[in-house]
N, C-alpha and C positions, 0 to 999 in steps of 0.2 A: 375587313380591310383586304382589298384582293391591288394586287399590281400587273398589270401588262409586262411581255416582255420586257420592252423598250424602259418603262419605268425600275423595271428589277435590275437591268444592268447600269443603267446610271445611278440607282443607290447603292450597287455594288463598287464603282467607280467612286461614288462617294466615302463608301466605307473604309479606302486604304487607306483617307489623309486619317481617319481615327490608330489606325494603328502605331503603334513601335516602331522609328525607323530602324534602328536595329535591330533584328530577330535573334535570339538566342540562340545562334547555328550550332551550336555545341551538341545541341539535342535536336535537331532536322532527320536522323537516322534511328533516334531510338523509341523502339517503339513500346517501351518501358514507362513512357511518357503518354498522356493527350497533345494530342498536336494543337499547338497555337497558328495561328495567321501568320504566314512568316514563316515560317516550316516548309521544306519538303513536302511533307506528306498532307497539308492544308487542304481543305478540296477546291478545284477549282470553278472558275466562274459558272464553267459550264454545268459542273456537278449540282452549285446549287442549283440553278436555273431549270435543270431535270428533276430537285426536290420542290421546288415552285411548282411546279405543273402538276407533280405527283398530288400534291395537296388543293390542286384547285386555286393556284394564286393566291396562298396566306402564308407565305413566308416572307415576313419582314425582314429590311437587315437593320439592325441592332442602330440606335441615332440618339445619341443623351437627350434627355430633354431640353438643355439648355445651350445645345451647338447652336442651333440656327438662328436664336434669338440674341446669345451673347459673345459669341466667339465668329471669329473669322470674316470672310465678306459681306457676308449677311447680316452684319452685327446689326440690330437695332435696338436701341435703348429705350425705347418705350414699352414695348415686346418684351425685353429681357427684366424691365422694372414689375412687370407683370408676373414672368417667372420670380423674380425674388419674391413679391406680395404673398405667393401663396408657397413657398416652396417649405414654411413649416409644418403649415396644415394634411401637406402630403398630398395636396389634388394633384400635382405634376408625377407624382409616383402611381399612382392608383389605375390611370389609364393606357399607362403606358407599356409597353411590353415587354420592353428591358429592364427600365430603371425601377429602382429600391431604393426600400427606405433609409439605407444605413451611409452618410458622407463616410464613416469608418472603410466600409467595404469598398467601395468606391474609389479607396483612396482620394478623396477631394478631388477626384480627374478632372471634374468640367463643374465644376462649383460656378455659380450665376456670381457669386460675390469675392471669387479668386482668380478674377481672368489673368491678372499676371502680363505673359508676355503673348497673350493671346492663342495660347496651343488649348486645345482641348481632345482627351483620350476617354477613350469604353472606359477605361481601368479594368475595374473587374466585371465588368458588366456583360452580358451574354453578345455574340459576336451575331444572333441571326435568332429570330423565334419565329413560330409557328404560332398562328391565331386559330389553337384551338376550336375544333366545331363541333367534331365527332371523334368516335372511337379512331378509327381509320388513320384522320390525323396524327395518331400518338404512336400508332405503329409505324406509320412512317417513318417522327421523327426517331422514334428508337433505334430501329433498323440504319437510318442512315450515319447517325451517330456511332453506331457499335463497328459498322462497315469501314465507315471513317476515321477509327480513331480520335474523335473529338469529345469531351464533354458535353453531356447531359444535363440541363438543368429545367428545374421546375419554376413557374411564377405564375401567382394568380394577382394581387395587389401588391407586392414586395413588399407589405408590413412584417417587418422582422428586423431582428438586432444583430444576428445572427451570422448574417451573410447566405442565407440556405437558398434564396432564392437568385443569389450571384453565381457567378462560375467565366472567371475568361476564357475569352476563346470557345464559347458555347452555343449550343444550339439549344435554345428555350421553349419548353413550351410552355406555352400561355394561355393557361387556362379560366381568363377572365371572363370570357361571354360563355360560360356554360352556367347560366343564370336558371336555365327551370328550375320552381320548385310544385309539387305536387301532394296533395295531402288525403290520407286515406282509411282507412280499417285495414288495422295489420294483426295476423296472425301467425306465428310461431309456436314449436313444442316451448319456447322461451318467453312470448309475449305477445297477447293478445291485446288489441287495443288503436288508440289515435295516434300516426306516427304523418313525417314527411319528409320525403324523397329529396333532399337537394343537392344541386350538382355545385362543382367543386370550385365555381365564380365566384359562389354569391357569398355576400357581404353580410356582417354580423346585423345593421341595419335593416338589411332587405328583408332576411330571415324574420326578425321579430314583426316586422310590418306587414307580409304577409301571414304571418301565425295568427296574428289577431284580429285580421280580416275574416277568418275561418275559424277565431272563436278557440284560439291555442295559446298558450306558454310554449317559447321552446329555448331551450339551454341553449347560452353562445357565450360572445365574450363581453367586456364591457365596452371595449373601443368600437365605434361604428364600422371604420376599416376592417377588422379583419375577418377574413375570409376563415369560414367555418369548417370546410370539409375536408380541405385537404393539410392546413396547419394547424389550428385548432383543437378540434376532436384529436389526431394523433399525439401530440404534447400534453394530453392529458384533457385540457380544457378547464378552463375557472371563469366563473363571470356570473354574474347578478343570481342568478337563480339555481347558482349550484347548491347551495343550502338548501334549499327545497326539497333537487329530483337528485343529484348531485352531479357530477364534472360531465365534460362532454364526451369522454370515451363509455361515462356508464350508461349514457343514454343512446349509442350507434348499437342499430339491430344489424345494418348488413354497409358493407361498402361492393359497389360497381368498382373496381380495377382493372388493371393491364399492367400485366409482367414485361420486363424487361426482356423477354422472352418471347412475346408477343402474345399473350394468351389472354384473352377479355373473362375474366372472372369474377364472379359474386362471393366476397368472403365474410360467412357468418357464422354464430354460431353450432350452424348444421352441413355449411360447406365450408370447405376450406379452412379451418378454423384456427388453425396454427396462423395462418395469413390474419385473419379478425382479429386475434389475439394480440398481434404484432403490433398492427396498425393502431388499434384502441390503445392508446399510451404508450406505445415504444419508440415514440418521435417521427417530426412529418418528411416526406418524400425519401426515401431510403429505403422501402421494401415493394413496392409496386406504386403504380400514377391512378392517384386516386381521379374518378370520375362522374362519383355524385356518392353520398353516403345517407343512409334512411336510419331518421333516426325516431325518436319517440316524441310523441306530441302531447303536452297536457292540457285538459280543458281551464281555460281561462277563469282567475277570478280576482275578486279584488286584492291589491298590495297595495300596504305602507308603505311609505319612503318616510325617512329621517336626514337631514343634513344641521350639522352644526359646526362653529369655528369658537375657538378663542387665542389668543393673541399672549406671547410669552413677554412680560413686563419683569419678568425676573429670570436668570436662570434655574437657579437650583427648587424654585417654585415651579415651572416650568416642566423639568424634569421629574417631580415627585406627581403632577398628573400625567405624564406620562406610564411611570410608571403606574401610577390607581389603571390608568385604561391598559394594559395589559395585563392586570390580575382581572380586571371585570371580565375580558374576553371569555375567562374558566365559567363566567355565567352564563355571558350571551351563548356559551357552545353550547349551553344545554336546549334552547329554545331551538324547535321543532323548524327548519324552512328557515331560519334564520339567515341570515349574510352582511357584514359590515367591509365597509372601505375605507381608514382611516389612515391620514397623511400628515405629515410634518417637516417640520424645515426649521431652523434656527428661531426662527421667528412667529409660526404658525401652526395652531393644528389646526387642522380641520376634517371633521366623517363626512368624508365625499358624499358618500351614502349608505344608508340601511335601509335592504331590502327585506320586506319579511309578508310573503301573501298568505292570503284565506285570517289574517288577524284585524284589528282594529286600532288605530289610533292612539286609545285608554291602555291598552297592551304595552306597544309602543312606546310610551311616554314610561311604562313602568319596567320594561327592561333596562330604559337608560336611566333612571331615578336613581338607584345606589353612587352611581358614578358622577352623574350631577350634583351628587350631595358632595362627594367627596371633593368637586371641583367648589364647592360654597365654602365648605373650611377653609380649605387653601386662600379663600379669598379671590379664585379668579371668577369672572363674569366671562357667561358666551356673549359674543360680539354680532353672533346671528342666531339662529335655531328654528330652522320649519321642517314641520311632519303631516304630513298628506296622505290621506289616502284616494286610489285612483280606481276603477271599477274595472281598470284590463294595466298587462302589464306593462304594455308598450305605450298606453301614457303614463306611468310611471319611471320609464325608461328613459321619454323624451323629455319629460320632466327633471330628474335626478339626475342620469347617466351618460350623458351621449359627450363626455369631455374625449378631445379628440389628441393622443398623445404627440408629442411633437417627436423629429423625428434628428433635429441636433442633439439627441442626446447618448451617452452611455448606461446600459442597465445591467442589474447583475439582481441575484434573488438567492433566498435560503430558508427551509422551514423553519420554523420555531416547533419543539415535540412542547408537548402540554408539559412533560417534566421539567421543562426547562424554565415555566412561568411559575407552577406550583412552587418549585424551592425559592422562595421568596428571601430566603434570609442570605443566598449566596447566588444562585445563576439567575435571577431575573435584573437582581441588583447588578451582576457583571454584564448581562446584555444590554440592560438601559444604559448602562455607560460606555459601552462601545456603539450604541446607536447613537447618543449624544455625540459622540469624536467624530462618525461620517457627519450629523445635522451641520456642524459648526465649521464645516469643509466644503470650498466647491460649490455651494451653493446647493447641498443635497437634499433628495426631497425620497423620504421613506415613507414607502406606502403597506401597512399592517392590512392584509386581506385574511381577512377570516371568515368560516362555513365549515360546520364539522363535515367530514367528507366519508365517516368512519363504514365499511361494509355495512354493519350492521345497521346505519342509517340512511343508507343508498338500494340497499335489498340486494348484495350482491355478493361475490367472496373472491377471495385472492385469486382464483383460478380465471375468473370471468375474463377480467384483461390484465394488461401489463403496464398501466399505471403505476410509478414507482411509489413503492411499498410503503415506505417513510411518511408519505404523505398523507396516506391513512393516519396516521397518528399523530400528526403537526397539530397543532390548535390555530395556525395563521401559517401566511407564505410572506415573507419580508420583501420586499421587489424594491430593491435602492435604483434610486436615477440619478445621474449626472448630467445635469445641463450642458448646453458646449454652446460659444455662440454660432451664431450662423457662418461670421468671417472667417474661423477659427481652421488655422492649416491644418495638416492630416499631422505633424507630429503632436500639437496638441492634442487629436483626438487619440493618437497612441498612448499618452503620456496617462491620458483620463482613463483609458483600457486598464493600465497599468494599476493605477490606481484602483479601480476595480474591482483586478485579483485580488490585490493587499487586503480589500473591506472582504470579501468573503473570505479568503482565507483566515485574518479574526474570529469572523461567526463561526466558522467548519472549528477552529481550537476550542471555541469554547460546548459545538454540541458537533461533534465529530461526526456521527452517521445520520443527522439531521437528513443531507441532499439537499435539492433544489428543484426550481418550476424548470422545464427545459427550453420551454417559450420565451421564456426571462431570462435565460443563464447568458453566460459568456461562452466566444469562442474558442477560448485557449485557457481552461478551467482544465488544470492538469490532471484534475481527477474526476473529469468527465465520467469516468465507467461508473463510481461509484456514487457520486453525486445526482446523473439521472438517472440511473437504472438497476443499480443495487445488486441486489440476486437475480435480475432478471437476465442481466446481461447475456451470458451464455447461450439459455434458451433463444433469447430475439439473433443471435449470431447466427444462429445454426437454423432461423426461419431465414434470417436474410442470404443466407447462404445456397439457402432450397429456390427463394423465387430470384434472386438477381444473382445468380452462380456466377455473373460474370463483371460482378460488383460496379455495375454502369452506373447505378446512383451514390452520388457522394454529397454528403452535405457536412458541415461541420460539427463534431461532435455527435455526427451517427453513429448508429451501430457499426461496427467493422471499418469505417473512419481510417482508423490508424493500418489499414493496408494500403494506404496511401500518405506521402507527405506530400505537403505544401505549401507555399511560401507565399505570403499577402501583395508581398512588393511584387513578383515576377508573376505569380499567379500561377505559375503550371502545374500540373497536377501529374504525380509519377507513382508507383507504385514502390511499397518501400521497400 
């Protein structure tokens, strides 16, 4: 996407009706703060217009997806019924360079289904990005950013709960079309063997569709959307075939980066390594701007798929297969490559999926036998139940997996340690019944993901990355969602935040140094430090401290985070 002069200043001229007509003059002077639009110190037309050129015409200014279609003169309603049609599925967020997944983050600023009185604002949304191409681009926009006192922010798809890929008042970069991927014979003092290079666009779909063109498995996540190299792998990573090889940080051999600093680096096991360290599980964008990561490739072979449902005709029947399928999980975690998905709601359960390669069918059917029996006593009947095997993985992916999350909703997550299923006679009994209080709320839908992940089943040891610790030891990661509708104002989705915290905080009382996924967490989890990052924390401070000394990346609930406050509704970002 390249613009001409003439175009860049009438979207600039476009871009003031998005702003605040009042600017928060309070802070125009202090430079204590990121400067918003509306400030003093804001840069002007002309500034970007010399960062337009700098980059070869890919500087976008920041436009919601749903301005032109549902708000203002340009309203049309048959355009804007077309933004509503897909606006769960998330095609309007994916392509776009500003917009994100979260209405939360957003503030419900230009919601297609709350026009209101017809205004529509960015909210939090980036004020200008950059259509990433090359290295070159990123230094740009660093420099111009750091120069200018404005926010910095990263976005490849804006699949996140998070807000990490918002930022008001920001310059974006957008790292969507850095789509290569490349596949190879790699060699390290660390790892000899099938790996591929991907850069930091591409999509959990794209990945596995190319791997299997070229005759590979590669670890990603389970949603099509998201983007692998630069959220993903750093947050630890879980998805379909982490049971096998295991998470996405244990399979990155090296990441391409750029410091906030300007400095294009390779950080691997043998360079840089405190950087590698960091990035492999210490959460995404917050210690350098990832720009393609090589990770390991395995040769393709056949996998199972299992999916099954049954249907709750009773409560407290209901609840006691519940419970049987969280004591079975202490079996299924002994099976070698294993991986289950298993989801519930007042009314339903259902195993999304079980993945499990290089086994057969007969396998299959006998891993889940104890547990079927135990659903026969009780009396219930499955209501579906198919098991497949498929001869690569990504028809079994297309097959089983490819359910696409929606993006009305609130999530929150927390392990489960094995200790906490094993005492059967007190703390599995107290988690089924606080798992039962969120089901029968809200309309909650808890999804039990299980893959032992333990070192010594990944071939690797606590030193390798900084995956939090805890999760070596979970037997499952618990990832609660909250539906929200689509209409549903931004205090409602406050309200559903709020609610949230209360269910996690529950789980954290009942297994206190548990922690949590940090892809799935919440953004105001007051105990952020110890919930994703544990003992690591420290160390990952005193890395981010090394490559962004001038802590230009902020995202929520990063490392170093809290040397800044700030506020969802105004959005400025100050130093504390």
């Amino acid at each position: 996407m390249h613009l001409t002069s003439l175009e860049f200043g009438i979207a600039i001229t476009a871009l003031a009706s998005l702003l605040p007509k009042a600017a928060a003059l309070i802070f125009r002077n202090k430079t204590s703060c990121r400067y918003l639009p509306g400030d003093l110190g804001w840069p002007s037309e002309d500034e970007w217009s010399s960062l337009n050129r700098t980059v070869d015409g890919r500087l976008i200014v920041g436009t919601p997806v749903e301005q032109s279609s549902c708000y203002g003169v340009g309203t049309n309603s048959l355009e804007c019924a077309k933004v509503q049609s897909t606006w769960s599925d998330l095609d309007p967020v994916l392509v776009n360079p500003i917009n994100i997944m979260s209405p939360y983050w957003v503030n419900n600023s230009c919601s297609p289904f709350l026009t209101g009185d017809g205004s529509c604002s960015l909210g939090n949304q980036a004020s200008y990005a950059i259509n990433v191409s090359c290295v070159s681009d990123v230094t740009a926009g660093i420099k111009f950013a750091r120069k200018k006192n404005i926010r910095l922010s990263i976005k490849n798809t804006g699949h996140d709960y998070l807000g990490r890929s918002a930022g008001k008042g920001s310059l974006a970069l957008w790292t969507h079309n850095l789509k290569d991927m490349t596949f190879m014979n790699y060699s390290s003092a660390n790892y000899t063997g099938p790996a591929t290079k991907v850069g930091a666009g591409v999509q959990v779909s794209e990945l596995y569709k190319a791997a299997s063109e070229h005759g590979y498995q590669v670890v990603g996540g389970s949603c099509p959307t998201v983007g692998v190299a630069g959220g993903w792998v750093p947050g630890g990573g879980q998805g379909p075939l982490t049971g096998a090889y295991g998470l996405g940080a244990d399979n990155a051999l090296e990441f391409e980066v750029v410091t906030t600093e300007g400095k294009h680096l390779i950080a691997s096991p043998t360079q840089n390594f405190d950087l590698y360290w960091a990035i492999s599980g210490g959460g995404p964008g917050n210690y350098a701007i990832v720009i393609s990561i090589t990770m390991k490739a395995h040769i393709d072979i056949p996998v199972v798929g299992a999916k099954f449902d049954f249907e709750n005709t009773d409560d407290d029947t209901f609840y006691a297969a519940i419970t049987a399928y969280m004591k079975h999980l202490l079996v299924l975690d002994n099976f070698v490559g294993f991986k289950a998905v298993g989801t519930f709601t007042k009314d339903l359960f259902r195993m999304d999926f079980a993945t499990w390669p290089g086994t057969t069918v007969q396998h299959m059917n006998a891993a889940w036998e104890p547990f079927l029996s135990e659903l026969e006593a009780l009396n219930i009947s499955l209501t579906f139940n198919d098991t497949k095997l498929f001869p690569t993985f990504y028809e079994h992916y297309e097959y089983f997996g490819t359910d696409v999350y929606t993006r009305n909703a609130t999530a929150g997550s927390r392990f489960i340690p094995r200790w906490q299923v094993e005492d059967t006679e007190r703390s599995l009994l107290e988690l089924v019944d606080t798992m039962r209080s969120m089901a029968q709320n809200y309309s909650a839908v808890l999804n039990v993901i299980n893959s032992n992940v333990k070192h010594l089943r990944v071939g690797n040891t606590p030193e390798s990355n900084s995956v939090y610790p805890g999760w070596r030891d979970s037997l499952a990661n618990l990832v609660i969602v909250i539906p929200v509708l689509e209409d549903a104002p931004w205090t409602e989705l406050k309200a559903r935040q709020a609610v949230m915290n209360d269910w996690e905080d529950q789980l954290r009382n009942l297994a206190p140094d548990a922690g949590g996924y940090i892809n799935e967490g919440t953004y105001d989890n007051f105990l952020w430090k110890e919930d994703y990052f544990g003992v690591n924390y420290d160390r990952l401070r005193a890395i981010k401290k090394k490559y962004d000394p001038s802590f230009t990346l902020y995202t929520s609930t990063a490392v170093g985070s809290d040397a800044f406050t700030f506020e969802l509704g105004e959005g400025r970002l100050c130093t504390a």
